[in-house]
Structure formats: C-alpha cells, structure tokens
C-alpha positions in Angstrom: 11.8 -21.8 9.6 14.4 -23.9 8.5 14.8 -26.0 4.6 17.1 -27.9 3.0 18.7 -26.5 -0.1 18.5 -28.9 -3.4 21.7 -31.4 -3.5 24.3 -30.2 -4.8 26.4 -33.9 -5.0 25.2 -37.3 -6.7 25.4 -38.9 -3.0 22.4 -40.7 -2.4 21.6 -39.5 1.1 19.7 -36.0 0.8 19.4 -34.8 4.4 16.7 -33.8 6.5 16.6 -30.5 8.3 18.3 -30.7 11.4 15.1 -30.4 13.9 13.7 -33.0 12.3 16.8 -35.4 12.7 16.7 -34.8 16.3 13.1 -35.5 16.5 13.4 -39.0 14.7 16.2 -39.3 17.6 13.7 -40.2 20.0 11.9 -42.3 18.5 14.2 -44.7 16.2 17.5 -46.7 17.7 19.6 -46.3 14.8 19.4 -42.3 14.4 22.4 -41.7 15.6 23.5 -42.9 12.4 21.4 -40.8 10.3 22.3 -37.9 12.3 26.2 -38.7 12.2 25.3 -39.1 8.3 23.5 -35.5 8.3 26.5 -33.6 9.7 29.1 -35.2 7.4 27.5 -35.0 4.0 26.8 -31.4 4.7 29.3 -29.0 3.3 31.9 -26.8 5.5 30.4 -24.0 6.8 27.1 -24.0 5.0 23.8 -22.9 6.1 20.5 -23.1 5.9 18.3 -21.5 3.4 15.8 -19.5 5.7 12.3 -18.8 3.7 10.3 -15.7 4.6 7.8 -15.6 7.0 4.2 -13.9 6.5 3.4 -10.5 7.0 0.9 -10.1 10.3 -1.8 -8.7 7.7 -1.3 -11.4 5.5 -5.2 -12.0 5.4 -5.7 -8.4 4.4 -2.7 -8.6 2.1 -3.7 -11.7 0.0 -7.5 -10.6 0.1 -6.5 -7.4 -1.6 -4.2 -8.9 -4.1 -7.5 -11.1 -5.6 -10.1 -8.5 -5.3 -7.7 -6.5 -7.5 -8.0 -9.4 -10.2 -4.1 -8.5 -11.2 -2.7 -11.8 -10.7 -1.5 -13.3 -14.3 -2.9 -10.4 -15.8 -1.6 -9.8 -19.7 1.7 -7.5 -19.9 0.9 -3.9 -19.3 3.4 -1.0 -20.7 2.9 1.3 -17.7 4.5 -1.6 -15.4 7.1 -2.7 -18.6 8.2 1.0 -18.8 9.5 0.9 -15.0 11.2 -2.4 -15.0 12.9 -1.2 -17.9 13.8 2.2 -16.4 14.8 0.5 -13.2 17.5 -1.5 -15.1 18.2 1.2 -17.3 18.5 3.8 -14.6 20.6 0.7 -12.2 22.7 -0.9 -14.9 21.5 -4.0 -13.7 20.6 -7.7 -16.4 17.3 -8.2 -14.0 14.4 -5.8 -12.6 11.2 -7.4 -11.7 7.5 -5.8 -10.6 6.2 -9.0 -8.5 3.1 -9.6 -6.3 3.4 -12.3 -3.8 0.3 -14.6 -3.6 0.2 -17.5 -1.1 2.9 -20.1 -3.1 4.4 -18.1 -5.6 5.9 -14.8 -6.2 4.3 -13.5 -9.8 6.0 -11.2 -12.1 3.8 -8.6 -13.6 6.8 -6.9 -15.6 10.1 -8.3 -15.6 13.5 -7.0 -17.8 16.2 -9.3 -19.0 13.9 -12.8 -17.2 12.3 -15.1 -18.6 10.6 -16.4 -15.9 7.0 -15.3 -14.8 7.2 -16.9 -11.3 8.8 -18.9 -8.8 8.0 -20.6 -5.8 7.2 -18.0 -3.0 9.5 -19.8 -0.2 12.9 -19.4 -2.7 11.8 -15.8 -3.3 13.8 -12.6 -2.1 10.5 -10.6 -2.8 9.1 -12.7 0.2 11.5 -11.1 2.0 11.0 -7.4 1.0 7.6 -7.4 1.9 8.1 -8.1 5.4 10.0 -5.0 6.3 9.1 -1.3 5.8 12.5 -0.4 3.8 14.2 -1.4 0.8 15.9 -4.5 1.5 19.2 -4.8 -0.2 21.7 -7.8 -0.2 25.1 -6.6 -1.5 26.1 -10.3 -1.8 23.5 -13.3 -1.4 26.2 -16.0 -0.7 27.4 -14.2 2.5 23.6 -13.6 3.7 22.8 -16.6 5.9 19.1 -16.3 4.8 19.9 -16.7 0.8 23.4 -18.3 0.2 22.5 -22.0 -0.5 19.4 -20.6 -2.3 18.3 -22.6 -5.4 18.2 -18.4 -7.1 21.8 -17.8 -6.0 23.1 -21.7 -6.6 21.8 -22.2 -9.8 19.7 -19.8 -12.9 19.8 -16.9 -12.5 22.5 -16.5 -9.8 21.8 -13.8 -7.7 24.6 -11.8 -6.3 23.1 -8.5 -5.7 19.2 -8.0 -4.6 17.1 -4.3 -4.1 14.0 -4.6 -3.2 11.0 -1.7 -2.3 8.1 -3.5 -1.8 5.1 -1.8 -3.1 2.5 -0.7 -0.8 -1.6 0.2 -0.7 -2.9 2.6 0.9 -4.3 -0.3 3.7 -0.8 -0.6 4.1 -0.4 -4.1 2.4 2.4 -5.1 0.7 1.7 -6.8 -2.2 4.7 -7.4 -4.0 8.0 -5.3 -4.6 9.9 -3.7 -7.5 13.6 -5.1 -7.6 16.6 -5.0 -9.2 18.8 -7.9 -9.4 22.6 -8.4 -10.5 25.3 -11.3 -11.4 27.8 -9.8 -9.6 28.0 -8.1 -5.6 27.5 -4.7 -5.6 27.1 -1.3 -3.3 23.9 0.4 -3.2 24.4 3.8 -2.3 21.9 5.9 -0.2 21.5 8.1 -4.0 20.3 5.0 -5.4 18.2 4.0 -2.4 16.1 7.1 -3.1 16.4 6.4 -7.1 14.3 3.3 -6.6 12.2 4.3 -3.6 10.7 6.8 -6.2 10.4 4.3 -9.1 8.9 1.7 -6.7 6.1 4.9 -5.6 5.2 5.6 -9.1 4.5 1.5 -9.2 2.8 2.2 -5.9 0.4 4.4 -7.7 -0.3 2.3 -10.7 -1.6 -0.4 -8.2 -3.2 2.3 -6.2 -5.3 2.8 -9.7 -5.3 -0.8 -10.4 -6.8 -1.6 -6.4 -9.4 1.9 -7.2 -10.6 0.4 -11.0 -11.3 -3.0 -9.4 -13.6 -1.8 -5.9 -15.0 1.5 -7.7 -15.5 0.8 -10.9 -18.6 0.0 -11.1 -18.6 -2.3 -14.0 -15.9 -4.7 -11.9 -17.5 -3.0 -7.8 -17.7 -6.5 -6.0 -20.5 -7.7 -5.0 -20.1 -7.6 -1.2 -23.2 -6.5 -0.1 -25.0 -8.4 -2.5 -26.1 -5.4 -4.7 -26.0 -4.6 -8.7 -25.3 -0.8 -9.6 -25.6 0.6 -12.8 -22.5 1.9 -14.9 -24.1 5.2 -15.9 -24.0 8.4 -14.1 -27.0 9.4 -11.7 -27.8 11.6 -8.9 -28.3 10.1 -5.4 -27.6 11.6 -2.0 -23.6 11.3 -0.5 -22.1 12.1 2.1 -18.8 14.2 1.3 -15.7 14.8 3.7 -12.6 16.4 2.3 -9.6 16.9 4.2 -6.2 18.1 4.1 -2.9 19.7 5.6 -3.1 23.2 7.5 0.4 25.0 6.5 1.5 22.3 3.8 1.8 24.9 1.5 4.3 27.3 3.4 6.3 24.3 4.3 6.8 22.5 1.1 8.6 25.8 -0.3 10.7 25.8 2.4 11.0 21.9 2.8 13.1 19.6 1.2 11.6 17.0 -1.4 12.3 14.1 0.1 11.1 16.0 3.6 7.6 16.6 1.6 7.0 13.3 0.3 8.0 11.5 3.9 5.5 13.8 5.4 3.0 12.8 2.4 3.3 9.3 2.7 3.4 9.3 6.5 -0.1 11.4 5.8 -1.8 9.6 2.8 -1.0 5.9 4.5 -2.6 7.0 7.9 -5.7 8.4 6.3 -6.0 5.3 3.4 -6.0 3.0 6.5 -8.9 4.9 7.6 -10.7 5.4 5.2 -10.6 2.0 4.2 -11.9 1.0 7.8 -14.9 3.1 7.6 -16.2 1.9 4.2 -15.1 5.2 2.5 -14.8 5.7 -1.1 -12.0 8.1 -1.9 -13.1 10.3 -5.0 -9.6 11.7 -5.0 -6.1 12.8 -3.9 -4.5 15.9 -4.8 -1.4 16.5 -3.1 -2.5 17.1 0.6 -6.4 16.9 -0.1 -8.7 13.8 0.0 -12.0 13.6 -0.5 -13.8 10.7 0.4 -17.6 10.3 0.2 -20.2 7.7 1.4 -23.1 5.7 0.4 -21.7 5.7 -3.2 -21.0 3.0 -4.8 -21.4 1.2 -1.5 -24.9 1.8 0.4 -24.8 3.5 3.7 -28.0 3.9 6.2 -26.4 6.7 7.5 -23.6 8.4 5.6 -23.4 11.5 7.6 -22.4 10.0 10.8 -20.7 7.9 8.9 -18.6 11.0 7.8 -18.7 12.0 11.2 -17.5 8.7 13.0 -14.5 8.8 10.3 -13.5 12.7 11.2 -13.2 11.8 14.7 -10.8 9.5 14.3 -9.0 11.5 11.8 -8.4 14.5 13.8 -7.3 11.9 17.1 -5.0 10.2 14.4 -3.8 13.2 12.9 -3.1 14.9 16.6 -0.6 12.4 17.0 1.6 12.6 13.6 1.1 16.5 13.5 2.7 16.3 17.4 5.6 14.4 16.0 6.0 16.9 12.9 5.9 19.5 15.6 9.0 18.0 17.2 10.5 18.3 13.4 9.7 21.6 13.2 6.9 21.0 10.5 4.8 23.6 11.6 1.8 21.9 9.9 -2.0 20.8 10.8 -5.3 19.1 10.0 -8.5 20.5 8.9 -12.2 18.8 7.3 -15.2 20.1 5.9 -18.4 18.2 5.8 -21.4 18.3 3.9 -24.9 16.3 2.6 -26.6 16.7 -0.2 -27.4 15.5 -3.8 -24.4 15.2 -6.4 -24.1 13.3 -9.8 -22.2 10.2 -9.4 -20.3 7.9 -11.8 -17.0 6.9 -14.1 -14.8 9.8 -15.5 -11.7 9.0 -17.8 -10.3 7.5 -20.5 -8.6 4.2 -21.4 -9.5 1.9 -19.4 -8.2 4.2 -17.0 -11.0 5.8 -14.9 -12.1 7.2 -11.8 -15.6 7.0 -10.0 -15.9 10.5 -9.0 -18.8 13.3 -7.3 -19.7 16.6 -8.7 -22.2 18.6 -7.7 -22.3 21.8 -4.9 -22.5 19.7 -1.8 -19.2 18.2 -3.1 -17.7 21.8 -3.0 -19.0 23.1 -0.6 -17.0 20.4 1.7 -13.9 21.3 0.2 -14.9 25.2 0.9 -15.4 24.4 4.4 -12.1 22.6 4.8 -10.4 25.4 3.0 -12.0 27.9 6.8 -10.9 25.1 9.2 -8.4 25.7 11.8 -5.9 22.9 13.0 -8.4 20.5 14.5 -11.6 21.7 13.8 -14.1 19.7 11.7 -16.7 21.7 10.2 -20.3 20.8 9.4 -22.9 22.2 6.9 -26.3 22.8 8.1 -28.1 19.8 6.5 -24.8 17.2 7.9 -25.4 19.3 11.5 -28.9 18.9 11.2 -28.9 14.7 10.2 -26.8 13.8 13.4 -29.0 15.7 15.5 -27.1 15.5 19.0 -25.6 12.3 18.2 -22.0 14.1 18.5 -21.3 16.8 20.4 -21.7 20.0 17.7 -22.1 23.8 18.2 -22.4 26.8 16.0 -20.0 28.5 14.3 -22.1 31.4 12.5 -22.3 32.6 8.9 -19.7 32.9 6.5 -18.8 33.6 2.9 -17.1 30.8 1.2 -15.9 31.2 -2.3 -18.2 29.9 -5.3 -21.4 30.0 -3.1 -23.7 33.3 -3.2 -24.5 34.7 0.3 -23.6 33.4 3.8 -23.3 29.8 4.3 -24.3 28.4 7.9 -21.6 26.3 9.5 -21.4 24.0 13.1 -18.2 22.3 13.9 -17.8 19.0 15.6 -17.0 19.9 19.5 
C-alpha cells in the first residue's frame, strides 16, 4: 500500500497517491491536468513511503496484546534497564521496547525519546514484526519503504534502524526492541546476536507479563464465565510434563547459540500447543515443561485432554527432532502423564508470581518423563485407567521411580 509523505514545499497542490490519480482519470475530463500536476510537483527520484502490512495472525496478535492489559501501562525498571543497556551496549541516542496495537506503535521503555507513540503506519516497528529476523536498515533514506518517511524527514531523523521483534510463545509478535541512530551505520552479525539476546530476555518479561494476566488468578479472565478464588486449594489436575531426550549430552558439546536455536525452535512449537489445547503451563526449566489441566481453567475431561495434547506433541516433535537429526543433534522427545489430587495456587513475590501445582501426582509425571524413550508417552495407572480405550494404550509393567516407595504401574500411549 501506497501514501503520500507530508509536503515538504509551501506549493498549494499536495498530491494524491498515484493509483488514485489514475482512477479520477476515468471519471473526470480535466485529469490529465491533475495528473501532469502530480508528476511535476513531485521531487526527482523520490518514492513512496510504503506502510507495513499486518501480520496473518493479526487477530491472535492484537487479542493477546489486550488480554495482557500492558498497553499504557506505568514505566517498569525491568523494561527501562534493557532499553538502557541496549543503547549502552549499541552506542546508539534511541532504543525503544514498543508493542504495536491497531493505530499506533506504543513505547513501554524508551532511552534518549520523548515520545510514547506514534502513528502505527509511520512506524519501523510495524515493519519488524512482520518478519521472523531482526530487521536492520543501515540507512533509511536509501530504503524505498522509509526514505520520505515523516521519522527519517523530520524529528527524530532516523538513519540507522535494529529491530528484534519480541515474540510469545503463540508465536505473536507484539512489538520489537530497537535501536535507532542519527547517522547510517553497519550492524555486524556480533551485534545481531547482542540484541537477539537482549530482545529474548524482553521476550521473557512479556512471557511473565502474558502468564500474570491469564493465570493469575486475581487478573484470570473471565472466559468461561467463572469466578476462582485467589487462595490455594486442592482440586484434581491433570499433569503432563515433557522434555528433550539427550539435551543434556548435546548442550556440553554444543555451541550456545546452537542450544538456544534448538530451545527456541522447541519452546515455540510446544507454547503453540499448549496454548491450542487450553493448557496451563506451570513451568519451564530449560528443556522441561509441565503443563496441567482443569486448573485455573475447568476441564470435563483433563486426562484426555492431556492425552489429545501428547499426541500431537510427539507428531510435532517427530518432525523437528528429524530435522535436528539431519544436524547431527542427536536429540529426542519424551512425556509422562498422570491424575490425581495436587494443591493449586500463586507462588512468588512482587507482584511477580507464578500459579503453580505441587503435590505427588505432579512428580510423579515428571518421574515418568524422566523413563521415557524418544517417543513414548507414558501413562500412570489412574490417567490409563480414565481414558479407558479411548486411545490406543498397553502396559508397560512395574517400575521404581525415584521419590516414590515401591513399584509404580505404568501404560504408554501406543
């Protein structure tokens, strides 16, 4: 889509896009004038301001940018301490932490800018979002999409423009962190790597942000038209924890930024799941998730609803763990399963805090993902037993897993 920058003359003529011009030729006798008008007053060689286009998940993005309730949101050090760093770290006058609703691009944190938004068609953020890289312009006015732009032609004159855009685990992009200079300048692949890590430790603040807003239950919203209560109790979950087969062997042989790709590839494909299936993810440690269900949102059947998510795990996980294969990532996928009672409710500090299960049918998933082989979803005996022949299950026998006294029945998903 085409616009019109702002006039940059005192003439008295401010001309129309050039699709339009030709339109109005066919229905208006004197537009030849108009259009002879448009191509003279326009300056050698300029171009077009091109304004960003929306993601394909744009519903999903904007939905999870208000349910987060972050937008004009008070100053928060944790953000102020990266844009800081960023043009610390950068040596750059600018670095900004926005979120792009659907007119504006917000700053959350900015460094060395007044501003706290601008119009969302203008911004370079819009931009970033789109792709799955940093996007970096060395020099906006050689960059047909930004050089007649009103943020290069006038305040704050952008030459130079980073930008990682900052991703949930549903794989919206809600925004970007971004660094932005007077003057052109090279951006080496160093740097790229600089601010990809900066822009993940943003990630993660809005991870914890997105997690306080559906999980907490003081803020939970009200989707299924239900009130919880903010203290702990006991109520029967569902429990599935999952994680890597072999991450530990690779990582000390792997390189870091080989380890975090494969984390990221890992986390974004699971968080999509999850997120699909109406999980709740209690937490992430590294290569281990553990989601549960029917807390804090109700579930008629949380065991199959375990179940139903496993399945598509392990199909989803077949395919990256083939292309890690190719890589010589020698690595694979394992879950444990289980049903019972566990104590439910907020744990941290700070307004900072987590809704989190504890309890032994919480372990003992965990236990039985530490015995499962690359593929294989195991099932305690009350999880087996709930399906009943819904899913194709057999037995696996008895065994001894750590922290539980005697042998522990487990079935595995066929």
């Amino acid at each position: 889509m085409l616009c019109t920058a702002p006039a940059r003359h005192s003439h008295s003529f401010r001309p129309f896009g050039l699709l339009y011009i030709l339109l109005t030729s066919l229905f208006y006798p004197d537009s030849a004038e108009i259009l002879e008008r448009f191509i003279n007053e326009r300056e050698p060689g300029s171009r077009s301001m091109i304004t960003p286009t929306e993601p394909l998940n744009e519903n999903l993005r904007l939905l999870s940018l208000r349910t987060m309730c972050i937008l004009d949101s008070p100053p928060e050090d944790r953000f102020d301490r990266l844009t800081r760093l960023a043009a610390s770290i950068f040596q750059v006058p600018i670095s900004v932490c926005s979120l792009v609703d659907e007119r504006r691009q917000w700053f959350k944190s900015t460094t060395g800018l007044d501003a706290s938004e601008t119009p969302r068609e203008i911004s370079f953020c819009g931009h970033a979002i789109l792709g799955e890289k940093i996007l970096v312009i060395e020099d906006a006015t050689k960059d047909p999409r930004f050089a007649d732009n009103p943020l290069v032609v006038d305040d704050p004159h952008i030459r130079f423009y980073a930008g990682a855009p900052l991703r949930l685990t549903n794989g919206s992009a809600l925004g970007t962190l971004c660094i932005i200079d007077h003057q052109p300048r090279e951006f080496s692949d160093d740097q790229l790597k600089s601010l990809e890590d900066l822009a993940r430790i943003a990630e993660q603040e809005l991870m914890a942000t997105e997690k306080t807003a559906l999980e907490k239950l003081t803020m939970l919203p009200n989707r299924l038209g239900f009130n919880v209560s903010p203290t702990s109790h006991r109520t029967l979950i569902a429990a599935l924890y999952c994680d890597l087969r072999g991450f530990t062997a690779f990582s000390e042989i792997a390189e870091p930024e080989e380890v975090m790709k494969v984390l990221q590839a890992y986390h974004q494909s699971m968080g999509q799941l999850i997120s699909a299936h109406g999980g709740t993810i209690d937490h992430r440690a590294g290569d281990g998730i553990m989601v549960i269900f029917n807390d804090p949102l109700p579930c008629d059947d949380p065991a199959g609803a375990a179940v139903g998510l496993a399945i598509v795990m392990r199909e989803r996980m077949a395919a990256l763990c083939d292309a890690w294969h190719r890589l010589s990532y020698h690595l694979g996928f394992g879950v444990g399963i289980s049903l019972g009672y566990a104590t439910v409710g907020e744990l941290g500090y700070n307004g900072r805090y987590d809704y989190t299960a504890n309890g032994s049918s919480v372990n003992l998933a965990a236990r039985l993902a530490d015995e499962a082989r690359d593929g294989q979803i195991l099932l305690s005996q009350r999880t087996h037993a709930e399906i009943d022949g819904a899913v194709p299950a057999g037995t696996v026998g008895e065994m001894e897993l750590k922290g539980f006294s005697g042998l522990i029945p487990v079935f595995e998903l066929l």
